[in-house]
OpenMM code with the backbone's topology and positions (N, CA, C; nanometers):
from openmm import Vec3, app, unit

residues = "UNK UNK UNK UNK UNK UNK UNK UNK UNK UNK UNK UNK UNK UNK UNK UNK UNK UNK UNK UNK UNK UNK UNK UNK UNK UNK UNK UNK UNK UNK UNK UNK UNK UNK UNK UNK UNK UNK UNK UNK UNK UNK UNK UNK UNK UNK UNK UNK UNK UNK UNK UNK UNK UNK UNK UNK UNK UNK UNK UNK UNK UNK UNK UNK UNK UNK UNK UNK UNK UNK UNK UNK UNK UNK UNK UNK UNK UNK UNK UNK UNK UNK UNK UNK UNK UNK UNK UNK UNK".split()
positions = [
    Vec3(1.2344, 0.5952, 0.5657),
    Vec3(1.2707, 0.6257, 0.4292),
    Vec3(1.1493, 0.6853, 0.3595),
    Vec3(1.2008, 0.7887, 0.2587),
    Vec3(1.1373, 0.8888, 0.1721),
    Vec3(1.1162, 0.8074, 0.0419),
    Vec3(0.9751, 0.8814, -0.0316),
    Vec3(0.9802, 0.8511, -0.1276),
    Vec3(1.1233, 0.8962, -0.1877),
    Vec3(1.1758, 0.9913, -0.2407),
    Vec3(1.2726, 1.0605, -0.2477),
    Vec3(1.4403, 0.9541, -0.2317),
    Vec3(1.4167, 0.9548, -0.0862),
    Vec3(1.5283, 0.8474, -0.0326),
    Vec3(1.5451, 0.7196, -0.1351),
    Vec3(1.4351, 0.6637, -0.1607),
    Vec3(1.3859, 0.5057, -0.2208),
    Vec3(1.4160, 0.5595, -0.3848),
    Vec3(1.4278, 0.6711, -0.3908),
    Vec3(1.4805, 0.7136, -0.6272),
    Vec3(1.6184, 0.6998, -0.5332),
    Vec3(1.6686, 0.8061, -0.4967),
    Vec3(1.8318, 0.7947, -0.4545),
    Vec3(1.8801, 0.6630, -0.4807),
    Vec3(1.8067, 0.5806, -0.3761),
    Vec3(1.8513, 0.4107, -0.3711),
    Vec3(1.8577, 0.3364, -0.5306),
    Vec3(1.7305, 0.3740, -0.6093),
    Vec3(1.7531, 0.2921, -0.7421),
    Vec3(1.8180, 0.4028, -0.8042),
    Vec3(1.8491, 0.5031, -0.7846),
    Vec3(1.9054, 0.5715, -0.8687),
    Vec3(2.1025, 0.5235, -0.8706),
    Vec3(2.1254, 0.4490, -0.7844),
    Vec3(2.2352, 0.4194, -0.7525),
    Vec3(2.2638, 0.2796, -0.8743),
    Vec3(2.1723, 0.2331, -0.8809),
    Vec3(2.1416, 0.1055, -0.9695),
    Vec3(2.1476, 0.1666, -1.1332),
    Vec3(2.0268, 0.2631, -1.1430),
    Vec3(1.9705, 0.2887, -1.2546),
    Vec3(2.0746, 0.4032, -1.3094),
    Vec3(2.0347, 0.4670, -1.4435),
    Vec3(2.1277, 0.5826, -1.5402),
    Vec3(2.1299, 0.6983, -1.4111),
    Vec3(1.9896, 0.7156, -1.4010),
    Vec3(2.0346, 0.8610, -1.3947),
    Vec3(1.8837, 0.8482, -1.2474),
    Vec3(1.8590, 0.9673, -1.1707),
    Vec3(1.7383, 0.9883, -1.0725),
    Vec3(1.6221, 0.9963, -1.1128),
    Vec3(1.6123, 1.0520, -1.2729),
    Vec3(1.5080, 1.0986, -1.3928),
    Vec3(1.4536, 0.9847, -1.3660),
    Vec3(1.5155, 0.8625, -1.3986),
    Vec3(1.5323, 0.6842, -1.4907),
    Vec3(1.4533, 0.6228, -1.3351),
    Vec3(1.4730, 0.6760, -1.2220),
    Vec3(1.4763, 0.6164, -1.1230),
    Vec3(1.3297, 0.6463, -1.0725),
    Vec3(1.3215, 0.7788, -1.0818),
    Vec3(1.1854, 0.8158, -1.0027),
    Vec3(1.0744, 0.7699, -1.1418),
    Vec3(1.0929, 0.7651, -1.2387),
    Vec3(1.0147, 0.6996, -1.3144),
    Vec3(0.9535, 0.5402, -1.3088),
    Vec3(1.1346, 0.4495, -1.2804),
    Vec3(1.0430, 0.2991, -1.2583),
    Vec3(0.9171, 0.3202, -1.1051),
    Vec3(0.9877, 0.3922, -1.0250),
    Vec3(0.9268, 0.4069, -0.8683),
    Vec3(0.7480, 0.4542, -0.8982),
    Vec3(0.7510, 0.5573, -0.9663),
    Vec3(0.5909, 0.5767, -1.0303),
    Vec3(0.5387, 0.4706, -1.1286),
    Vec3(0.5785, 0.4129, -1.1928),
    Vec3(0.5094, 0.3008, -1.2845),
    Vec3(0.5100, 0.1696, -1.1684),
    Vec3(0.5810, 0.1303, -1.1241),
    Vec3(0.5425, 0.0259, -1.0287),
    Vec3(0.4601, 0.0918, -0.9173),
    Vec3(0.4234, 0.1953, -0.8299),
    Vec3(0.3528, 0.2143, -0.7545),
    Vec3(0.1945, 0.2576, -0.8247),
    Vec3(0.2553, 0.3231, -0.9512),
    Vec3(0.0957, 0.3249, -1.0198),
    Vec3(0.0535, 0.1941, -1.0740),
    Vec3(0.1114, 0.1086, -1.1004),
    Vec3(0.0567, -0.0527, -1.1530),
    Vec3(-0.0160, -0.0864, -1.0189),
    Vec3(0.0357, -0.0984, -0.8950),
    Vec3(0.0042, -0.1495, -0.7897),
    Vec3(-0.1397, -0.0742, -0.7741),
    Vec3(-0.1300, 0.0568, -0.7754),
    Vec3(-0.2889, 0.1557, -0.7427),
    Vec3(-0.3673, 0.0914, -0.8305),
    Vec3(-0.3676, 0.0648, -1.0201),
    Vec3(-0.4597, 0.0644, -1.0719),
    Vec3(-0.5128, -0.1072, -1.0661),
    Vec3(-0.4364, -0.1885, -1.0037),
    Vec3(-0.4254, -0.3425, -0.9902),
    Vec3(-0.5629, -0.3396, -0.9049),
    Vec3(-0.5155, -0.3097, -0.8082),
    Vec3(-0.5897, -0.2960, -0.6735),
    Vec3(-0.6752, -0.2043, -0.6809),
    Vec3(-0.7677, -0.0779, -0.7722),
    Vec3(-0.8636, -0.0570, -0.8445),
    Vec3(-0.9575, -0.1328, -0.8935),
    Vec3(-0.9104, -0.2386, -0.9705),
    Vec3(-0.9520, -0.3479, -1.0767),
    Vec3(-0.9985, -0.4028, -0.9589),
    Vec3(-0.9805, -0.4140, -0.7916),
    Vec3(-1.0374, -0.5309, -0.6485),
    Vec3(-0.9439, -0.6531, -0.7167),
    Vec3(-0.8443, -0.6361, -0.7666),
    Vec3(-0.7373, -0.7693, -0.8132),
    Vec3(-0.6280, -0.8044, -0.7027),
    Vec3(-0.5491, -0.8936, -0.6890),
    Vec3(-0.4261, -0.8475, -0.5793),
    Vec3(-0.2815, -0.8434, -0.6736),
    Vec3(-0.1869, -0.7776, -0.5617),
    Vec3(-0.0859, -0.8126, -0.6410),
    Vec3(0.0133, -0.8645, -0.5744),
    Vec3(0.0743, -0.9761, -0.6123),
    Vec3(0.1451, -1.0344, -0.5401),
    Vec3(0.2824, -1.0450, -0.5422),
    Vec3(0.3995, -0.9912, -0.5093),
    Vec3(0.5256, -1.0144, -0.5134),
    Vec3(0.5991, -1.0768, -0.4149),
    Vec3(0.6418, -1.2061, -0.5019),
    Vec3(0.7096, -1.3547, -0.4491),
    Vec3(0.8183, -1.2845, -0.3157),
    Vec3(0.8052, -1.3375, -0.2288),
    Vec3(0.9252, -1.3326, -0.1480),
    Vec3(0.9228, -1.1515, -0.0604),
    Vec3(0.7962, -1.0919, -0.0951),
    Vec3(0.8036, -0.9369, -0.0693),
    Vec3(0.6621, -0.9563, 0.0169),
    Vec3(0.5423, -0.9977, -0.0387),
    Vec3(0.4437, -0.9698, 0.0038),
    Vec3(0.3486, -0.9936, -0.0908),
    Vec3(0.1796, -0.9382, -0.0689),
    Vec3(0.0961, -0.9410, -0.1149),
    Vec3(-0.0490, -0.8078, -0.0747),
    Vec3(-0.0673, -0.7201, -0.1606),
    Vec3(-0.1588, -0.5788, -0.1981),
    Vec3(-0.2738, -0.6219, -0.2420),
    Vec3(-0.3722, -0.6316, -0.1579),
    Vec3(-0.4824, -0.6956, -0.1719),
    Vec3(-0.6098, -0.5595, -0.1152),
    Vec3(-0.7390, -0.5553, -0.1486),
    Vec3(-0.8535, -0.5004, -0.1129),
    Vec3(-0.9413, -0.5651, 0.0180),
    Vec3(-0.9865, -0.4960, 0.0825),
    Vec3(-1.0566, -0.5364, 0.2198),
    Vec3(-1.1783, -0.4486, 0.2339),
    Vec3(-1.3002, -0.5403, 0.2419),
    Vec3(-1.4193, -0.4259, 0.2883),
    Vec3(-1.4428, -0.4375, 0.4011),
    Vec3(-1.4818, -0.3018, 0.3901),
    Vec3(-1.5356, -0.2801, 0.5825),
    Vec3(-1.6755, -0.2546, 0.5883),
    Vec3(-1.7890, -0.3233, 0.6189),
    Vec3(-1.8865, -0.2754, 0.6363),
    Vec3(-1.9337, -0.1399, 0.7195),
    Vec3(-2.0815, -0.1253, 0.7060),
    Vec3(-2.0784, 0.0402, 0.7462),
    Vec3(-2.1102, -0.0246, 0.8939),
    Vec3(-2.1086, 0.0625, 0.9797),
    Vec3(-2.1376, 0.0203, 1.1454),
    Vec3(-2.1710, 0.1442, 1.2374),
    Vec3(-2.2382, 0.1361, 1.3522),
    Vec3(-2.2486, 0.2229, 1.4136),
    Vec3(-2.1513, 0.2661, 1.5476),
    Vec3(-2.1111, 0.3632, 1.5377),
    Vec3(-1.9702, 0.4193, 1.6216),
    Vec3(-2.0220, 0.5006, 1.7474),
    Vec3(-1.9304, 0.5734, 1.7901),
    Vec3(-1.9811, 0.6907, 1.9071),
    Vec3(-1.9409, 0.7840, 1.8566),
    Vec3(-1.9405, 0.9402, 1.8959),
    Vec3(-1.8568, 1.0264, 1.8899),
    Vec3(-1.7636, 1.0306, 1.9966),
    Vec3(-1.6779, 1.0412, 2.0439),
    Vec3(-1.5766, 1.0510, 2.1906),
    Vec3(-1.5998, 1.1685, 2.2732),
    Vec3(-1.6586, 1.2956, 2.2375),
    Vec3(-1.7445, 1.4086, 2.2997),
    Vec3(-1.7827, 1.3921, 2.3789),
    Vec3(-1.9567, 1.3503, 2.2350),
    Vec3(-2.0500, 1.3282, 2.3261),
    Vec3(-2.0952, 1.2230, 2.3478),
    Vec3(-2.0507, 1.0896, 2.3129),
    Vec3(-2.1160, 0.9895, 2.3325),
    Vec3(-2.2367, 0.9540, 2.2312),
    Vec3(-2.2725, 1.0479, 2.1302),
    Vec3(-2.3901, 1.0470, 2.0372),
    Vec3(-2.3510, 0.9102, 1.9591),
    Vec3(-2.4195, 0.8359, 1.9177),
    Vec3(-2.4029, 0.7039, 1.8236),
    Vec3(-2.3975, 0.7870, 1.6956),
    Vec3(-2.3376, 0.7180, 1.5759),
    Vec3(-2.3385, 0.8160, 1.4828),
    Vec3(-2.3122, 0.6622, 1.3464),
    Vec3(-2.3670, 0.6901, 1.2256),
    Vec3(-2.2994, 0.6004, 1.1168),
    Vec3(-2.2346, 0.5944, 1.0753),
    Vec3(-2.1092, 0.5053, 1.0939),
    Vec3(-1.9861, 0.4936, 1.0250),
    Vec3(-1.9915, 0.4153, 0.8429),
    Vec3(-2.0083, 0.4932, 0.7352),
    Vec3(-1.9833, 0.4177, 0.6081),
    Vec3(-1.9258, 0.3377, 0.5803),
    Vec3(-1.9455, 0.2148, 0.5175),
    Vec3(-1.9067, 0.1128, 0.4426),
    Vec3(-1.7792, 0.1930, 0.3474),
    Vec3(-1.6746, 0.0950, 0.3584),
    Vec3(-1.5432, 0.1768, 0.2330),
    Vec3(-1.4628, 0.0268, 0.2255),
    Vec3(-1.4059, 0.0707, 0.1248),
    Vec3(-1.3361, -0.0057, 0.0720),
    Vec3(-1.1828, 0.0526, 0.0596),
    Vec3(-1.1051, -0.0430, 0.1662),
    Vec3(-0.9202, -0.0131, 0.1968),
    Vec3(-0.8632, -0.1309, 0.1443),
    Vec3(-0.6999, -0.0315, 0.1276),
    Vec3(-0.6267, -0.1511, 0.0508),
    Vec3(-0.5379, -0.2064, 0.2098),
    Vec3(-0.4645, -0.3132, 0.2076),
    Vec3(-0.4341, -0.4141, 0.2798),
    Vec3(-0.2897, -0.4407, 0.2183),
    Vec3(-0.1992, -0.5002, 0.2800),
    Vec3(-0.0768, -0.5457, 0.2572),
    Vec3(-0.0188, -0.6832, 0.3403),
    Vec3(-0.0589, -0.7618, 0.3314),
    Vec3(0.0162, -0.9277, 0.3874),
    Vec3(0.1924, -0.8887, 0.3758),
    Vec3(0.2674, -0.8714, 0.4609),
    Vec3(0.3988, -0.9881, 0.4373),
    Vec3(0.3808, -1.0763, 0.3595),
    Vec3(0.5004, -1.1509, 0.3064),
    Vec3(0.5127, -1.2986, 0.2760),
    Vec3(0.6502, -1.3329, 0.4135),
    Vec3(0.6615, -1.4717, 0.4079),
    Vec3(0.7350, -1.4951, 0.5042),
    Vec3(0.8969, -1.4819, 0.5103),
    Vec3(0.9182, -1.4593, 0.3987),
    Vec3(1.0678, -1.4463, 0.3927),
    Vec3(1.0916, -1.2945, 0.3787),
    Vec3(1.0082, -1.1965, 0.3650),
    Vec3(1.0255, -1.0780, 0.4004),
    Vec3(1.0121, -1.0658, 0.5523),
    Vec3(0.9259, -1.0804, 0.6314),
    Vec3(0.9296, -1.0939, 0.7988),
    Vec3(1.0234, -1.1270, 0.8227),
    Vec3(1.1041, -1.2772, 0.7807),
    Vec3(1.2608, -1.3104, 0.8295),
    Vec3(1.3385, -1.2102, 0.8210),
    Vec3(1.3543, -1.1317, 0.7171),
    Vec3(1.4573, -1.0841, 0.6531),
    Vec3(1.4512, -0.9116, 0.7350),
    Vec3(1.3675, -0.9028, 0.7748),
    Vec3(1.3647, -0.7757, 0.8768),
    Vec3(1.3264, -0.7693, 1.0533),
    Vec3(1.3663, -0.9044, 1.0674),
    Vec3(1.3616, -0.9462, 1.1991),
    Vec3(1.4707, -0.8932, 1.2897),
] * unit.nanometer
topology = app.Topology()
chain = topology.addChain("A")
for resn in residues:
    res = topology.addResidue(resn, chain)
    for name in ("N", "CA", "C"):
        topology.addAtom(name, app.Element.getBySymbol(name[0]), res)
């Protein structure tokens, strides 16, 4: 499924696709600027959008074998909760 696909779906719920692709951007932009803030966000029974650091480390290239520095960054993360795992088993 499409972003696209996922307005269709609330659009079936909601007025109109306008109404639809709008909640779909305010809840996915709440979630970006949450998880900006290094906050989590947690939705009961869905899951949990949390931040993870990765320290920097030293890698290879696959070429040549040269060691090379991999940067320190900061990724976002997503837990299940457990009744979402059931529910798509």
């Amino acid at each position: 499924m499409k972003k696209g696909d996922l307005i269709n779906e609330v659009a079936k719920v909601t007025n109109t696709k306008k109404e639809a692709a709008m909640l779909i951007e305010i809840i996915l932009g709440t979630i970006k600027r949450t998880l900006k803030k290094r906050e989590e966000v947690f939705l009961s029974s869905f899951g949990t959008f949390s931040i993870t650091k990765r320290k920097a480390r030293t890698g290879r290239n696959p070429k040549t074998g040269e060691a090379i520095r991999i940067a320190a960054k900061v990724l976002p993360k997503f837990k299940a909760a457990k009744a979402f795992k059931e529910a798509v088993r």
